[in-house]
C-alpha positions as CSV (number, residue, x, y, z in Angstrom):
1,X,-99.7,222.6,201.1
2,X,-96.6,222.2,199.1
3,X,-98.0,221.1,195.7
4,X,-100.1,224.0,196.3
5,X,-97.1,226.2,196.9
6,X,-95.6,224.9,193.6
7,X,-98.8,225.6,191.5
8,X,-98.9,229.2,193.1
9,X,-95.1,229.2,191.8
10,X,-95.9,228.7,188.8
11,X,-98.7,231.3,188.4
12,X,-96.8,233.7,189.6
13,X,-94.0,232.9,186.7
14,X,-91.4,232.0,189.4
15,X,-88.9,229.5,187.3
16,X,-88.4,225.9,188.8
17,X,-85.1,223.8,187.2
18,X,-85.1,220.3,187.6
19,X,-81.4,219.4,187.5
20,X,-82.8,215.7,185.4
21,X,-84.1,217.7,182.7
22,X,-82.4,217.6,179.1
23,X,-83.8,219.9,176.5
24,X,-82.3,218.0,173.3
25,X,-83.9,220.0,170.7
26,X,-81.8,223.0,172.4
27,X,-78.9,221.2,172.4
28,X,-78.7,220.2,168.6
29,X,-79.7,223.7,167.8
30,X,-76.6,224.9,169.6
31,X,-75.1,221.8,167.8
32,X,-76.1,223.3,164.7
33,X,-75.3,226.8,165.2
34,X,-71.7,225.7,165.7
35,X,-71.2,223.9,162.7
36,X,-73.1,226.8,160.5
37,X,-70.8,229.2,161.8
38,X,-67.7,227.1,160.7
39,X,-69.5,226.7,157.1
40,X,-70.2,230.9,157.2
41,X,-66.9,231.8,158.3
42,X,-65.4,229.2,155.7
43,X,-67.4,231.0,152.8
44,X,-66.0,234.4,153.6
45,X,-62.3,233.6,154.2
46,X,-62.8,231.0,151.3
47,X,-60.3,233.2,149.4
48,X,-57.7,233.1,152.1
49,X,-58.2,230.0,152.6
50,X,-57.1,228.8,149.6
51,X,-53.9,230.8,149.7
52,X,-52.2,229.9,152.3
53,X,-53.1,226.3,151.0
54,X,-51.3,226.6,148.3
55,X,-48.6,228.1,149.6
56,X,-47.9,225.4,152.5
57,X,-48.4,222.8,149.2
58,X,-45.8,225.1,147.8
59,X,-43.5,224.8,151.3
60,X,-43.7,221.2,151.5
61,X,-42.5,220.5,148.0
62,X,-39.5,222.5,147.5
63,X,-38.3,221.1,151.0
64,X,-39.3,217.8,149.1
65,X,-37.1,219.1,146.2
66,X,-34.1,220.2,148.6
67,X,-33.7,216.7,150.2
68,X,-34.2,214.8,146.9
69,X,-31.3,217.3,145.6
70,X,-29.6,216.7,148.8
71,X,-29.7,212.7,148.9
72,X,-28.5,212.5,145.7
73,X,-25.7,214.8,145.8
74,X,-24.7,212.8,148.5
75,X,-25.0,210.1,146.6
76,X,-22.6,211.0,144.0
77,X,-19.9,212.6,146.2
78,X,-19.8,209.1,147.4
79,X,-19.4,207.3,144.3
80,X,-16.7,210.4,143.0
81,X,-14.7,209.8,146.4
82,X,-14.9,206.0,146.2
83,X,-14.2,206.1,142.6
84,X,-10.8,208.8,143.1
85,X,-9.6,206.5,145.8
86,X,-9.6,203.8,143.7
87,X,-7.6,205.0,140.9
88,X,-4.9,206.7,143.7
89,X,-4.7,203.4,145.3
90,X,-4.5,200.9,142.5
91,X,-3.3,203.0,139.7
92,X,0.0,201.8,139.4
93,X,-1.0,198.2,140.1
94,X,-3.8,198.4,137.4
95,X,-0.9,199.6,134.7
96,X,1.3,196.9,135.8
97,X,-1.0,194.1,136.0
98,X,-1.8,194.8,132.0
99,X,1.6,193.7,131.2
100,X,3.2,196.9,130.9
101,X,5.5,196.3,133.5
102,X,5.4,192.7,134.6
103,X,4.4,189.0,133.1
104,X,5.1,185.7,135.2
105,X,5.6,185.7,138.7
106,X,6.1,189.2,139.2
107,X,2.6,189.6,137.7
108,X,1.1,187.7,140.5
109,X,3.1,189.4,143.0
110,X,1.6,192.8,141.5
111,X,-1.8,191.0,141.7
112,X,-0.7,189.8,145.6
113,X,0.1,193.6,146.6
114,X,-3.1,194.5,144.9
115,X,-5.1,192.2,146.9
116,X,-3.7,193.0,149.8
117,X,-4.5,196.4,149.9
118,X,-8.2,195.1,149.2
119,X,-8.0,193.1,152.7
120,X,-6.8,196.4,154.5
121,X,-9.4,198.2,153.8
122,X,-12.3,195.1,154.3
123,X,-10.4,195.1,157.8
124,X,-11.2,199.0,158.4
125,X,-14.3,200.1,161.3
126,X,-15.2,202.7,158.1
127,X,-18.1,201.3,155.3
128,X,-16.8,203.5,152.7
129,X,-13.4,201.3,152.9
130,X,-15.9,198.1,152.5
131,X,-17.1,199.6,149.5
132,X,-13.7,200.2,148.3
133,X,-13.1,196.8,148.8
134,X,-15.7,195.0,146.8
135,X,-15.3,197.7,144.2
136,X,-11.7,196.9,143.8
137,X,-12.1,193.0,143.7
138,X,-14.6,193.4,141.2
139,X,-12.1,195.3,138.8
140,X,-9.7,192.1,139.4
141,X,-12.1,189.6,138.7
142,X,-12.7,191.6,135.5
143,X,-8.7,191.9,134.6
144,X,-8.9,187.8,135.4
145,X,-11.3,186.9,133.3
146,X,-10.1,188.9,130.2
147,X,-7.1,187.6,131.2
148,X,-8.4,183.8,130.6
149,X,-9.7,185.1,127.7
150,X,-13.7,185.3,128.7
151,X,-15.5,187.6,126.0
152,X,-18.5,190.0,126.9
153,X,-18.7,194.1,127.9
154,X,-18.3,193.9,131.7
155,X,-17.9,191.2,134.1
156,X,-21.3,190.0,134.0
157,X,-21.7,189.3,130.4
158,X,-18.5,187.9,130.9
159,X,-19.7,185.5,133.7
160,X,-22.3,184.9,131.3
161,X,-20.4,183.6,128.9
162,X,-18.6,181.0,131.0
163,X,-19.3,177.2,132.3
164,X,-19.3,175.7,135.4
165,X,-17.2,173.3,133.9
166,X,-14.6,175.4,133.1
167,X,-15.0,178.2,136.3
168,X,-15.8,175.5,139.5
169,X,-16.4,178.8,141.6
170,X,-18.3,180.3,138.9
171,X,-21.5,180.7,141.4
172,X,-19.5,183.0,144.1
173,X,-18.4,185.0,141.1
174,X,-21.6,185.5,140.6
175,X,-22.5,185.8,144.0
176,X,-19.8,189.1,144.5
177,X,-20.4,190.5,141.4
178,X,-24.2,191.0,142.7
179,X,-23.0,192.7,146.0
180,X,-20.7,195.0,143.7
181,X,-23.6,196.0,141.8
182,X,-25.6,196.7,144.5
183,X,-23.0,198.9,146.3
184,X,-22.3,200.9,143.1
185,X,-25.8,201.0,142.1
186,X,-27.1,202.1,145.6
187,X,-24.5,204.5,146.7
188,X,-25.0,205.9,149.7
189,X,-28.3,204.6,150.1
190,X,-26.9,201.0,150.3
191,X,-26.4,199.5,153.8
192,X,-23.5,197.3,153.4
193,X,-23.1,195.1,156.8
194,X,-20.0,193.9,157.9
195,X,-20.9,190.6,157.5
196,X,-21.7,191.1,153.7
197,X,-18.4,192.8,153.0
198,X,-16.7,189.6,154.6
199,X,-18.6,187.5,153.0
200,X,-18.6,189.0,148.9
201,X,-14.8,189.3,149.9
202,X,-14.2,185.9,150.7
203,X,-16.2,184.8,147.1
204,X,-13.9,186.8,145.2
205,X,-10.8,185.2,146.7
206,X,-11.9,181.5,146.4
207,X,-12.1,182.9,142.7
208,X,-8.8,184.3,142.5
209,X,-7.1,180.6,144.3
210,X,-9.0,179.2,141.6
211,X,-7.4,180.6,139.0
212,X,-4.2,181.1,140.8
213,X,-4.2,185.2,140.3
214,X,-3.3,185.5,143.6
């Protein structure tokens, strides 16, 4: 009696679901439907589309541009601050220590009071005064070494130049010149630890006792 009830169901037109039954061919229609409506839609605002593309392309690289102007301009306030407290700190030192004012043991006291104001600033909590620091002792080792009467433009043709034989600590010469460069060279940019400002410091003094500049 009840299959016969369902047949007479489904005569009549009466609609049975069956909650296990999965119509897949519906399913990718609707699939499809979706994705041709993204395509249509696509086609028409195509136009629009493209615009606004563009223009975020356009967004991204001037704020591209503004940080790139940005980083460098910091970059060379840096080097113009470092490089003005330089010349206010050492200026009358540098003039002295060219003979203008000194020769013999007043010469290395100039040199002593000049090194000395190197240590302060290695001894600072600020970077910039690290920075300072290696700058400065590089500009001495440069003054020593024309001094001795090494030849070259700069300190590292200089370095070049000279023999182990002759410069025993020519190899931490070398050694601080290299974190000089890289400080003046990377600016701002440049993470100088603590530990490395100690350490191209200490080179450039076992220099200078070498030579007896300080």
């Amino acid at each position: 009696m009840q299959e016969a009830g369902l047949i007479d169901k489904i005569i009549n037109g009466d609609k049975l679901v069956d909650p296990t039954f999965l119509n897949l061919e519906y399913l990718f229609y609707k699939i499809y439907s979706f994705f041709a409506g993204i395509d249509d839609w696509w086609l028409q605002n195509s136009v629009w589309i493209k615009f606004f593309s563009i223009l975020l392309c356009l967004v991204f690289l001037i704020m591209i541009i503004y940080f790139i102007i940005g980083i460098y301009k910091t970059h060379k306030d840096d080097d113009k601050k470092l490089e003005e407290d330089y010349y206010e700190a050492t200026a009358f030192e540098r003039e002295a220590a060219s003979g203008a004012y000194a020769s013999g043991n007043e010469h290395k006291l100039i040199n002593q009071k000049r090194w000395n104001n190197i240590v302060e600033h290695l001894e600072s909590d600020n970077e910039n005064d690290w920075r300072f620091a290696i700058v400065d002792a590089d500009n001495m080792l440069e003054d020593l070494l024309k001094e001795e009467g090494y030849s070259g433009d700069g300190v590292g043709e200089m370095l070049k130049n000279a023999e182990v034989g002759d410069f025993v600590t020519l190899d931490k010469a070398w050694s601080a010149h290299k974190v000089r460069n890289d400080v003046a060279h990377g600016g701002a940019l440049y993470n100088l630890s603590r530990r490395k400002a100690l350490e191209s410091v200490a080179n450039f003094e076992q220099v200078f006792r070498e030579f007896d500049y300080i």
